[in-house]
N, C-alpha and C positions, 0 to 999 in steps of 0.2 A: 386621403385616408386609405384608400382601397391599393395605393399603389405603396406604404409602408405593409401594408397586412399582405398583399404578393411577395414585397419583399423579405416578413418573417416567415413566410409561409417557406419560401428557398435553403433559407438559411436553416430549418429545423429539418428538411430533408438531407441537407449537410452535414450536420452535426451526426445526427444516426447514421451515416455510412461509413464514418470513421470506426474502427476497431477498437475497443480499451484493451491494452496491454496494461498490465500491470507492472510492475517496477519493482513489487517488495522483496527483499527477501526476509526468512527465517531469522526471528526474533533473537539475538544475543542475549546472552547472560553472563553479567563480570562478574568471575568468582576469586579475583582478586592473585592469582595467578598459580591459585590450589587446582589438584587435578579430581575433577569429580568422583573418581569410581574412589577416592582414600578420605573421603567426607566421613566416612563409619566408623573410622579408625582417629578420628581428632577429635580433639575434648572439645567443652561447651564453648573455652575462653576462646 
């Protein structure tokens, strides 16, 4: 027993020295191939 709980004890020091990078980027939005800024100028239909 004592030699599993050394062994997560290792592995949890391991884990936290690792860096999180993140990977996202900046959310998309399909607007169906209209150009945003003439949204004001198109009817409801």
């Amino acid at each position: 027993m004592s030699s599993f709980f050394l062994l997560l004890q290792k592995v949890h020091e391991n884990v936290h020295d690792f860096s999180m990078k993140l990977n996202d980027t900046e959310p998309k939005i399909y607007t169906g191939g209209v150009d945003v800024n003439s949204w004001t100028k198109l009817s409801k239909t």
